[in-house]
PQR file with spaces between the fields and no chain letter, atoms N, CA, C, O and H, PARSE charges and radii, in Angstrom:
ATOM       1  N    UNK     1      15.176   -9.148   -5.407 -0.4000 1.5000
ATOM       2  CA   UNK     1      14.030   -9.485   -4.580 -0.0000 2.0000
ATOM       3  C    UNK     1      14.046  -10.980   -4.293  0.5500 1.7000
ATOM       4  O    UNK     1      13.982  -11.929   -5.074 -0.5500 1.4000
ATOM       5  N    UNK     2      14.172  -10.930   -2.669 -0.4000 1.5000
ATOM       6  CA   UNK     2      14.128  -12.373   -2.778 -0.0000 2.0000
ATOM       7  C    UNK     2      12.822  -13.700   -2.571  0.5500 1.7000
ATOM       8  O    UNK     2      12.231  -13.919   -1.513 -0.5500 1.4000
ATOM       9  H    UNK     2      14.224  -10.158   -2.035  0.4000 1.0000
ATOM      10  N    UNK     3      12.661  -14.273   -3.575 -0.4000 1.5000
ATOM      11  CA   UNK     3      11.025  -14.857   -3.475 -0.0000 2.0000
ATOM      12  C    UNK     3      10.785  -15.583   -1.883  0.5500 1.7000
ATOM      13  O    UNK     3      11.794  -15.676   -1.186 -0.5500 1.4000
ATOM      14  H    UNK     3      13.142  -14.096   -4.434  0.4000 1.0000
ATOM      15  N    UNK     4       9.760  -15.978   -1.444 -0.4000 1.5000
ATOM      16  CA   UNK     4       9.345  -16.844   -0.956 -0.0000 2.0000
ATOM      17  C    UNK     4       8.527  -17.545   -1.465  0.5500 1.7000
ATOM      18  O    UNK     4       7.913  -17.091   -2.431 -0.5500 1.4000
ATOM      19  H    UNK     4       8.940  -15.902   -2.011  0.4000 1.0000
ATOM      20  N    UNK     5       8.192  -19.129   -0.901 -0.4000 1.5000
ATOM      21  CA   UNK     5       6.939  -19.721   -1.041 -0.0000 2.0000
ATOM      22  C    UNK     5       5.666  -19.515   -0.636  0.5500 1.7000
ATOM      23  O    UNK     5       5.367  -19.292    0.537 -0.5500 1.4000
ATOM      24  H    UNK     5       8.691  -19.498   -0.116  0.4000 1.0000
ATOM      25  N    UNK     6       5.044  -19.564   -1.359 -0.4000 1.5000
ATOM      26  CA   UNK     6       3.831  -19.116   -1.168 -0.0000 2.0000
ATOM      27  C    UNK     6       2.459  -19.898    0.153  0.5500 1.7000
ATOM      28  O    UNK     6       1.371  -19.486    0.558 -0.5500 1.4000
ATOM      29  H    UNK     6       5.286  -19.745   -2.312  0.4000 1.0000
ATOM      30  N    UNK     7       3.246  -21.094    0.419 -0.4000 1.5000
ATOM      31  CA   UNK     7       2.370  -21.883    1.239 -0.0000 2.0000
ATOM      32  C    UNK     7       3.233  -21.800    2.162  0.5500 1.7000
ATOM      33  O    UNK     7       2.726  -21.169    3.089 -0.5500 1.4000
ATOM      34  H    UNK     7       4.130  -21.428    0.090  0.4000 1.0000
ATOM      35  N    UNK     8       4.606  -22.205    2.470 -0.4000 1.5000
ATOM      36  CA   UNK     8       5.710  -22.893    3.924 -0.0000 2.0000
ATOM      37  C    UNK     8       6.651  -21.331    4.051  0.5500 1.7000
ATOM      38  O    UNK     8       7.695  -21.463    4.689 -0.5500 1.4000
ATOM      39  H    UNK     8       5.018  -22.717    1.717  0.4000 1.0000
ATOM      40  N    UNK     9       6.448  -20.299    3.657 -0.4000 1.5000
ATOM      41  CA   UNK     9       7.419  -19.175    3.323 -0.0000 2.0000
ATOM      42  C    UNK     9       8.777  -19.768    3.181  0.5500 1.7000
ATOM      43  O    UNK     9       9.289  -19.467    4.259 -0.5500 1.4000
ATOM      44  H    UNK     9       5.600  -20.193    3.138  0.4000 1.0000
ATOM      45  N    UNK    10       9.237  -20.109    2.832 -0.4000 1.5000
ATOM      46  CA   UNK    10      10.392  -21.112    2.624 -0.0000 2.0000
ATOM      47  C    UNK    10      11.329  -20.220    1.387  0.5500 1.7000
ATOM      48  O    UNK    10      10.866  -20.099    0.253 -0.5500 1.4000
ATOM      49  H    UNK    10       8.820  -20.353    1.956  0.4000 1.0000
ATOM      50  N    UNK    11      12.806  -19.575    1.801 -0.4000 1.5000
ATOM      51  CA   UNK    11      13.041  -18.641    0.643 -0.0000 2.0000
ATOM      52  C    UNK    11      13.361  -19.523   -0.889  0.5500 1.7000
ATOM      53  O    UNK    11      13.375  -20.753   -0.923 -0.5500 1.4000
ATOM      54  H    UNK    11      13.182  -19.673    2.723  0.4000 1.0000
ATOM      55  N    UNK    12      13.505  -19.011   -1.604 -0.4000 1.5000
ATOM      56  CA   UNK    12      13.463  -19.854   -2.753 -0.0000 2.0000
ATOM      57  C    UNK    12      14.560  -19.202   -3.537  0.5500 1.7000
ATOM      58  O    UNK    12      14.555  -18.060   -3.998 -0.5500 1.4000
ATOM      59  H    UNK    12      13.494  -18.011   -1.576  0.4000 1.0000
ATOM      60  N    UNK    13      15.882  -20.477   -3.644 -0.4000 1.5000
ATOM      61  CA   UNK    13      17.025  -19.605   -4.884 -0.0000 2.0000
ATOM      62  C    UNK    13      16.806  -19.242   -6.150  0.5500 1.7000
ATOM      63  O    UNK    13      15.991  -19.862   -6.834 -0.5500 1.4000
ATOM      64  H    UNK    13      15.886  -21.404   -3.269  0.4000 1.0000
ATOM      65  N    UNK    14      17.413  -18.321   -6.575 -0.4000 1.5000
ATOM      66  CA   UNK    14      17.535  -18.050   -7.775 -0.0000 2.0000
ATOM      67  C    UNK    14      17.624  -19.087   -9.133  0.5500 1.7000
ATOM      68  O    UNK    14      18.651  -19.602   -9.577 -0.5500 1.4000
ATOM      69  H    UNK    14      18.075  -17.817   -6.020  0.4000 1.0000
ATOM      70  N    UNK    15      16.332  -19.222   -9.617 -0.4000 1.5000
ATOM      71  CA   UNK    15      16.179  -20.741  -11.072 -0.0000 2.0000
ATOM      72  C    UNK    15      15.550  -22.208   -9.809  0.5500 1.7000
ATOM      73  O    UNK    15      15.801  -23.408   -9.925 -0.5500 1.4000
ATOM      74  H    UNK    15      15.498  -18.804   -9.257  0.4000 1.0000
ATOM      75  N    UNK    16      14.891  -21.672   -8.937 -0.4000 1.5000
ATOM      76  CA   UNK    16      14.756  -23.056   -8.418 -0.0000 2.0000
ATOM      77  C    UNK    16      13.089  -23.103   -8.197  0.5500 1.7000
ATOM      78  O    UNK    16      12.514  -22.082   -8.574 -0.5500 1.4000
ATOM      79  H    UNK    16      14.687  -20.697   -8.842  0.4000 1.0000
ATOM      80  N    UNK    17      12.476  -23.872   -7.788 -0.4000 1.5000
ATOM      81  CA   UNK    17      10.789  -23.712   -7.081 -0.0000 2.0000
ATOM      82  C    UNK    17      10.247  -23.773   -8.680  0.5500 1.7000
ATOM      83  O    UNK    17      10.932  -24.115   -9.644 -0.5500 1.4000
ATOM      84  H    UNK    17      12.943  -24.701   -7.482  0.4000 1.0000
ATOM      85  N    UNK    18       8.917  -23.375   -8.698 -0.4000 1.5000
ATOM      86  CA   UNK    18       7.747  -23.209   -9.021 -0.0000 2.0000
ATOM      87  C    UNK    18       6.888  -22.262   -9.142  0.5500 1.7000
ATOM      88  O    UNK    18       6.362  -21.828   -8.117 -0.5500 1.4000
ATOM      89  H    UNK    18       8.361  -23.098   -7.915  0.4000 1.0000
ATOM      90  N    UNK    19       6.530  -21.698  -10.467 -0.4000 1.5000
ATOM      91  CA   UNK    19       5.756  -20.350  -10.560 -0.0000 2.0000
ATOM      92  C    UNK    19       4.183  -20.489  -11.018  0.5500 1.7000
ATOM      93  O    UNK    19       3.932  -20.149  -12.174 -0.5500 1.4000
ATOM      94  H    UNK    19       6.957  -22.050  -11.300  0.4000 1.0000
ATOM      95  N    UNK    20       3.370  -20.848  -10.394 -0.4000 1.5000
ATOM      96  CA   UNK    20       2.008  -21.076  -10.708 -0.0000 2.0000
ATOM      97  C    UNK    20       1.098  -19.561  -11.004  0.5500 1.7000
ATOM      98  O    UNK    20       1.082  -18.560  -10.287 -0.5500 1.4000
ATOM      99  H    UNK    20       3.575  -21.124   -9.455  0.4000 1.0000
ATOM     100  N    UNK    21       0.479  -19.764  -12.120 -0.4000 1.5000
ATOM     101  CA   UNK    21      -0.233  -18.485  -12.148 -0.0000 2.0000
ATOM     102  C    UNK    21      -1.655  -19.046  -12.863  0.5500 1.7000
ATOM     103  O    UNK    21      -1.855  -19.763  -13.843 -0.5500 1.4000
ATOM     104  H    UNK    21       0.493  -20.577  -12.702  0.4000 1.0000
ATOM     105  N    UNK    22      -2.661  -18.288  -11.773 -0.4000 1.5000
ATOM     106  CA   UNK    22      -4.295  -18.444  -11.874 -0.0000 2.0000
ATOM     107  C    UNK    22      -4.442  -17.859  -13.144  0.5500 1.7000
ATOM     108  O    UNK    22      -3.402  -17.540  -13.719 -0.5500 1.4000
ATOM     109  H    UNK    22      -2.498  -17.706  -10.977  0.4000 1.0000
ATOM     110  N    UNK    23      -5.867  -17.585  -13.883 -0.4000 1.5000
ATOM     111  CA   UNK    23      -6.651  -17.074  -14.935 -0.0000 2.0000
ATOM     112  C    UNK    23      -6.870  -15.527  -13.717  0.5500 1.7000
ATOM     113  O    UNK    23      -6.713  -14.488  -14.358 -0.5500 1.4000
ATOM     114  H    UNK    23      -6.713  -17.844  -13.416  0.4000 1.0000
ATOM     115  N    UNK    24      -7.010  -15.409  -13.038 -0.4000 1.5000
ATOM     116  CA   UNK    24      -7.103  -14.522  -12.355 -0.0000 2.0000
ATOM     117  C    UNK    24      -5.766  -13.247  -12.506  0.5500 1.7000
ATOM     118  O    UNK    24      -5.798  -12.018  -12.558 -0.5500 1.4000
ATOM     119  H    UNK    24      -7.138  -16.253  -12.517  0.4000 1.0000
ATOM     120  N    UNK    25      -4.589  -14.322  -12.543 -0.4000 1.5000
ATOM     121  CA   UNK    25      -3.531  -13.456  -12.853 -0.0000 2.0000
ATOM     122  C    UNK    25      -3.094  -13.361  -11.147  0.5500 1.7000
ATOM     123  O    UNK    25      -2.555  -12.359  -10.677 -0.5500 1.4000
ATOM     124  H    UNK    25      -4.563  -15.321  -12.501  0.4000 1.0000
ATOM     125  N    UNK    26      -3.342  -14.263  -10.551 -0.4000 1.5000
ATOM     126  CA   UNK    26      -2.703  -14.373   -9.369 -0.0000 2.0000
ATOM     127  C    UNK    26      -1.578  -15.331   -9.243  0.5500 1.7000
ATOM     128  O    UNK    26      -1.698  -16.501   -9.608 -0.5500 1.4000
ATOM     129  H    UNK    26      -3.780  -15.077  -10.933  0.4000 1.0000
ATOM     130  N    UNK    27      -0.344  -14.791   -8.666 -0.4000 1.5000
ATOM     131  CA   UNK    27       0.859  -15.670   -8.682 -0.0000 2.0000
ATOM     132  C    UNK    27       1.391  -16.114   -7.269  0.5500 1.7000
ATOM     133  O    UNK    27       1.475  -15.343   -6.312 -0.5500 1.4000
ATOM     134  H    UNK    27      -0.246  -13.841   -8.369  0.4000 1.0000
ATOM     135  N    UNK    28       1.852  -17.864   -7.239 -0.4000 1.5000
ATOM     136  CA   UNK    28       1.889  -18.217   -6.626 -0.0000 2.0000
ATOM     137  C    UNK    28       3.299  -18.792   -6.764  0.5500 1.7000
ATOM     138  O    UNK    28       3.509  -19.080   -7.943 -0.5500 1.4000
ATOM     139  H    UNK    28       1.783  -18.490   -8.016  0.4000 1.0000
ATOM     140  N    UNK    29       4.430  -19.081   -5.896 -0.4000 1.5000
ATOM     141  CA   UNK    29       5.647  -19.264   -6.244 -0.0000 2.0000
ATOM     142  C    UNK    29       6.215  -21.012   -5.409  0.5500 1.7000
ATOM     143  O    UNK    29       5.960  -21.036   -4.206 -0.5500 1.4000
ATOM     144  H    UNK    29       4.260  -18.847   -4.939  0.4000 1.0000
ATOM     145  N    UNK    30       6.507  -21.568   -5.646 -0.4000 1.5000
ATOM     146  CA   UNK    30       6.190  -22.927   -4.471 -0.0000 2.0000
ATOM     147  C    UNK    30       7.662  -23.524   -4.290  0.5500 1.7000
ATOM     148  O    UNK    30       8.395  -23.399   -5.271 -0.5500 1.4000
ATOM     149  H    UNK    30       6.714  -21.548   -6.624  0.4000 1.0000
ATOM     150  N    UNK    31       8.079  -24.028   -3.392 -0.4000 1.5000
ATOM     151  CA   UNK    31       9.747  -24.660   -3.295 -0.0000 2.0000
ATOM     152  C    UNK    31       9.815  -25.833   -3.678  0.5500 1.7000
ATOM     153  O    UNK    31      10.879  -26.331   -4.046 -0.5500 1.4000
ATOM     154  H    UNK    31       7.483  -24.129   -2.595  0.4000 1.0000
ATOM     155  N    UNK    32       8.261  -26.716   -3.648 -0.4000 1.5000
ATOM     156  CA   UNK    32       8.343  -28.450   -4.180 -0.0000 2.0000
ATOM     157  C    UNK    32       7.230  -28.748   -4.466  0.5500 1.7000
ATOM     158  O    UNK    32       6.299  -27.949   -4.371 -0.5500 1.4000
ATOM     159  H    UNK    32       7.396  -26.312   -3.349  0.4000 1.0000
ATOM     160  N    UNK    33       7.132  -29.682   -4.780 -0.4000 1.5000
ATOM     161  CA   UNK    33       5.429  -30.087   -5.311 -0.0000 2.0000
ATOM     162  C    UNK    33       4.634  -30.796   -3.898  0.5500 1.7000
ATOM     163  O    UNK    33       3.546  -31.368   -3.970 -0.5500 1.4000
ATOM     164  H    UNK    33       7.889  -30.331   -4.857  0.4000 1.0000
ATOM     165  N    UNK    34       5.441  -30.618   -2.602 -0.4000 1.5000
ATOM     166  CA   UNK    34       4.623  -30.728   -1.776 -0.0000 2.0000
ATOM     167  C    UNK    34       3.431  -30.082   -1.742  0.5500 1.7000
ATOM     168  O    UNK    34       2.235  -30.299   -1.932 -0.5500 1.4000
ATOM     169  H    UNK    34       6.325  -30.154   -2.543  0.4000 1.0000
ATOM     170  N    UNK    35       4.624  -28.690   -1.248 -0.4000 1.5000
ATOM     171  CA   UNK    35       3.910  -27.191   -1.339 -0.0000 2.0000
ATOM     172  C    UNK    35       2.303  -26.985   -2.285  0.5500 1.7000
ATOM     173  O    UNK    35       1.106  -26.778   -2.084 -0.5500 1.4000
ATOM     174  H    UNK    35       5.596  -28.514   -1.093  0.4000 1.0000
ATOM     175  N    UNK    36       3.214  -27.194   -3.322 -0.4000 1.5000
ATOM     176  CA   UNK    36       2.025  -27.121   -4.415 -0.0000 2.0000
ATOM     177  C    UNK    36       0.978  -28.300   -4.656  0.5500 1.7000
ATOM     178  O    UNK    36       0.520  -28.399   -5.794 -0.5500 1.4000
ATOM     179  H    UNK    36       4.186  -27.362   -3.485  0.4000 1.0000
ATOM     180  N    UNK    37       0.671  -28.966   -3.935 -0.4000 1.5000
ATOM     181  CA   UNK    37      -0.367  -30.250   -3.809 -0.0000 2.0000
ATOM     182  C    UNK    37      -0.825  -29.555   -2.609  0.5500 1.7000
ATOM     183  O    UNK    37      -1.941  -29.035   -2.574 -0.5500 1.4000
ATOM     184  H    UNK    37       1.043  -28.886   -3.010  0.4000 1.0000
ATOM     185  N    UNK    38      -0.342  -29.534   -2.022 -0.4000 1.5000
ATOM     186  CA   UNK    38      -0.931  -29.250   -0.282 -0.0000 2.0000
ATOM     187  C    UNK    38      -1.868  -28.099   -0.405  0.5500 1.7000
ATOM     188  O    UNK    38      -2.724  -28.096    0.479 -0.5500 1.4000
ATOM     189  H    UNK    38       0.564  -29.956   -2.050  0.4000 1.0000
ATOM     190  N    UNK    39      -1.932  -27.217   -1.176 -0.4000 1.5000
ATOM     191  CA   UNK    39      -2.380  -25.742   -1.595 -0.0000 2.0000
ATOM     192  C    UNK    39      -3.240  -25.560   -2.414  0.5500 1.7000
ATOM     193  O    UNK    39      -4.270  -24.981   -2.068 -0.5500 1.4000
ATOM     194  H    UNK    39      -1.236  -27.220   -1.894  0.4000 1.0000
ATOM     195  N    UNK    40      -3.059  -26.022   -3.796 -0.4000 1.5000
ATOM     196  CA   UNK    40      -3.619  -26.377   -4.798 -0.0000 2.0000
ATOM     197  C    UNK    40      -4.798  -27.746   -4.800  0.5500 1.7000
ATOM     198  O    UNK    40      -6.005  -27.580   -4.973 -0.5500 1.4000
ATOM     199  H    UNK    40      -2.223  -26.492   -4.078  0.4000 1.0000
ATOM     200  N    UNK    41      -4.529  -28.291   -4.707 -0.4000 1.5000
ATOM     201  CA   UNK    41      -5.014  -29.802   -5.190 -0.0000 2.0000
ATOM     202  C    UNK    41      -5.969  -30.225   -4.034  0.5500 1.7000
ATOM     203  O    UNK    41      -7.071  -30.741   -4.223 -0.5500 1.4000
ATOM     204  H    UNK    41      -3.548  -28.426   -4.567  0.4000 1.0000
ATOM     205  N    UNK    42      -5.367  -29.921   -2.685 -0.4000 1.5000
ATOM     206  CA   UNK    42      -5.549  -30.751   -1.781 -0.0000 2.0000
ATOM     207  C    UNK    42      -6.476  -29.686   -1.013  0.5500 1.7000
ATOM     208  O    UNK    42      -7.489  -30.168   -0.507 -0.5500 1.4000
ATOM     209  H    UNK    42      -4.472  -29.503   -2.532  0.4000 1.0000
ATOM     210  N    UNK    43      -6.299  -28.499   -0.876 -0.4000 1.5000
ATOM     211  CA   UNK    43      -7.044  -26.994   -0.663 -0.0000 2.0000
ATOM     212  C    UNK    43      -6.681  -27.010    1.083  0.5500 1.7000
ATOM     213  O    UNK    43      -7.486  -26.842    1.999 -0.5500 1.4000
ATOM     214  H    UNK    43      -5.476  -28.108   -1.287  0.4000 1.0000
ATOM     215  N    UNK    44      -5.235  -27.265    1.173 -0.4000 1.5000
ATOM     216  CA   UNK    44      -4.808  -27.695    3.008 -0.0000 2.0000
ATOM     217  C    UNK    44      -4.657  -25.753    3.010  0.5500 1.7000
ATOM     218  O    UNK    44      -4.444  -24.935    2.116 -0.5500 1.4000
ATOM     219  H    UNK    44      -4.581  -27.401    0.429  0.4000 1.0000
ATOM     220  N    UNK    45      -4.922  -25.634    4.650 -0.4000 1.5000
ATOM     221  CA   UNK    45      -4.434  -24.290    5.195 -0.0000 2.0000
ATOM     222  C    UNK    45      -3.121  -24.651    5.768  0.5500 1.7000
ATOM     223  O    UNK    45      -2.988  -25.714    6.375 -0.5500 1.4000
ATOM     224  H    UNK    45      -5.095  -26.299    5.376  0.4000 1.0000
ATOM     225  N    UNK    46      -2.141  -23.817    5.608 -0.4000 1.5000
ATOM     226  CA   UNK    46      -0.976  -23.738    6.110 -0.0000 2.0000
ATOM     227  C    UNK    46      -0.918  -23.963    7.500  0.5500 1.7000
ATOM     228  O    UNK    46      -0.361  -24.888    8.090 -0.5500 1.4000
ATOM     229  H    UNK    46      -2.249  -22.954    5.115  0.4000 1.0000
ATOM     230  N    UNK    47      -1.891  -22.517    8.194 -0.4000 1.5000
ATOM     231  CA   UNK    47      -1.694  -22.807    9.538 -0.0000 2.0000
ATOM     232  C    UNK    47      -1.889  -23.807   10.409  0.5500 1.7000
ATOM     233  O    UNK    47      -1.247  -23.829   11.459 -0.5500 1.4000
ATOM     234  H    UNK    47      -2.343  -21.765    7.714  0.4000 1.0000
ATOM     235  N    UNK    48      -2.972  -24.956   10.043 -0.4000 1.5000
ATOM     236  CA   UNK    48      -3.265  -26.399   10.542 -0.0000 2.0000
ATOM     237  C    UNK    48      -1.904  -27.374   10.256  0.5500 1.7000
ATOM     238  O    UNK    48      -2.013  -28.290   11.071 -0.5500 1.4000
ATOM     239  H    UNK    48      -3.494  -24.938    9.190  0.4000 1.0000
ATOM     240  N    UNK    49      -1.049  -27.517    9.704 -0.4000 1.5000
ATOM     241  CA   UNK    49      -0.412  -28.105    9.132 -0.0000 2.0000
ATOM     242  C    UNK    49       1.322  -27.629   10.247  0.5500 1.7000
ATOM     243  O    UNK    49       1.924  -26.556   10.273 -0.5500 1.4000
ATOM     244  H    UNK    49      -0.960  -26.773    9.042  0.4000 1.0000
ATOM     245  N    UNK    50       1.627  -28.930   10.993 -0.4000 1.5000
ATOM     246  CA   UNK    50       3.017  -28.760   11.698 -0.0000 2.0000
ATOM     247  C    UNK    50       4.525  -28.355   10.929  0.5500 1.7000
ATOM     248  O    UNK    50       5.640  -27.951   11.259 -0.5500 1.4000
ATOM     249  H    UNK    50       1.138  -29.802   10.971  0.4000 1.0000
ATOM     250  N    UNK    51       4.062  -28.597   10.158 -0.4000 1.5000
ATOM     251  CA   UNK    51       5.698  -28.520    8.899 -0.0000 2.0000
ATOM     252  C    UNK    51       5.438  -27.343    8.215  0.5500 1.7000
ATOM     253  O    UNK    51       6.249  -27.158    7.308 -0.5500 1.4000
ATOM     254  H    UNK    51       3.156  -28.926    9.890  0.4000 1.0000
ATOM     255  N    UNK    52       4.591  -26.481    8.328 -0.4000 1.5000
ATOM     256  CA   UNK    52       4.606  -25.481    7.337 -0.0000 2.0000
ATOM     257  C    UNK    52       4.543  -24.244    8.556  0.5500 1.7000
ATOM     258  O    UNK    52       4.012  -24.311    9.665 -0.5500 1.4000
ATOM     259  H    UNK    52       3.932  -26.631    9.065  0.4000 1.0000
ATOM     260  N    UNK    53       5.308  -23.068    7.905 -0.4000 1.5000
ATOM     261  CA   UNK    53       6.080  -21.936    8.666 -0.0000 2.0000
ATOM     262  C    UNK    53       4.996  -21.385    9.539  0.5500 1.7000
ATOM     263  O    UNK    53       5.264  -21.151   10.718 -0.5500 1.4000
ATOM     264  H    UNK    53       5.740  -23.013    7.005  0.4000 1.0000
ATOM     265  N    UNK    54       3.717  -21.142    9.039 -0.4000 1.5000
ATOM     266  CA   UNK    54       2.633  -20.128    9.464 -0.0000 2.0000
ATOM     267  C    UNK    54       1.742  -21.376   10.446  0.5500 1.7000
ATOM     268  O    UNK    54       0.530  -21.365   10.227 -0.5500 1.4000
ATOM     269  H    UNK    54       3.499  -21.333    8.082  0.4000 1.0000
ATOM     270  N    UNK    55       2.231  -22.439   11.497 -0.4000 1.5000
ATOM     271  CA   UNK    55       1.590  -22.832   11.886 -0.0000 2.0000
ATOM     272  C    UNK    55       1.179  -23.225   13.192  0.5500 1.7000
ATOM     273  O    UNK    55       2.066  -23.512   13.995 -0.5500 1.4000
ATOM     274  H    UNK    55       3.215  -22.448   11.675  0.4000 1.0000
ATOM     275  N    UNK    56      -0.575  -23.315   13.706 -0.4000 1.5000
ATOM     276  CA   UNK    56      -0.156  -22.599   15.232 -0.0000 2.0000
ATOM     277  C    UNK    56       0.179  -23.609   16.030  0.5500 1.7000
ATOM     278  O    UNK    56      -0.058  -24.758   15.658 -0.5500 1.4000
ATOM     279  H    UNK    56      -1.296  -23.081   13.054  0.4000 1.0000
ATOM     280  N    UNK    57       0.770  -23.368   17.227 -0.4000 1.5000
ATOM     281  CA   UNK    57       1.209  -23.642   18.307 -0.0000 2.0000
ATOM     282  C    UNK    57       0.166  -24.915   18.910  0.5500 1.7000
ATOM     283  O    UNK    57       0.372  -25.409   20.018 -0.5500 1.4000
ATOM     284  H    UNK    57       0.963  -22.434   17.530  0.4000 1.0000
């Protein structure tokens, strides 16, 4: 199965990225600590954002 990121869908190799998991038991998988600031920390939507995969036109 091959992961993606969870914020930029960005595929992610095998031993590489970031596996974040909530108290909720929700998992989040990330390619850099961009990703994971931008998401987490910073509470950015993907789709507003030009560099990240899901974003609009």
């Amino acid at each position: 199965m091959e992961k993606k990121c969870s914020f930029c869908d960005a595929p992610l190799e095998p031993g590489s990225g970031m596996m974040f998991v909530k108290r909720d038991g929700t998992v989040y998988y990330f390619c850099s600590s961009k990703c994971e600031r931008n998401m987490l920390k910073l509470r950015r939507k993907r789709r507003k954002l030009k560099w990240a995969a899901g974003a609009k036109e």
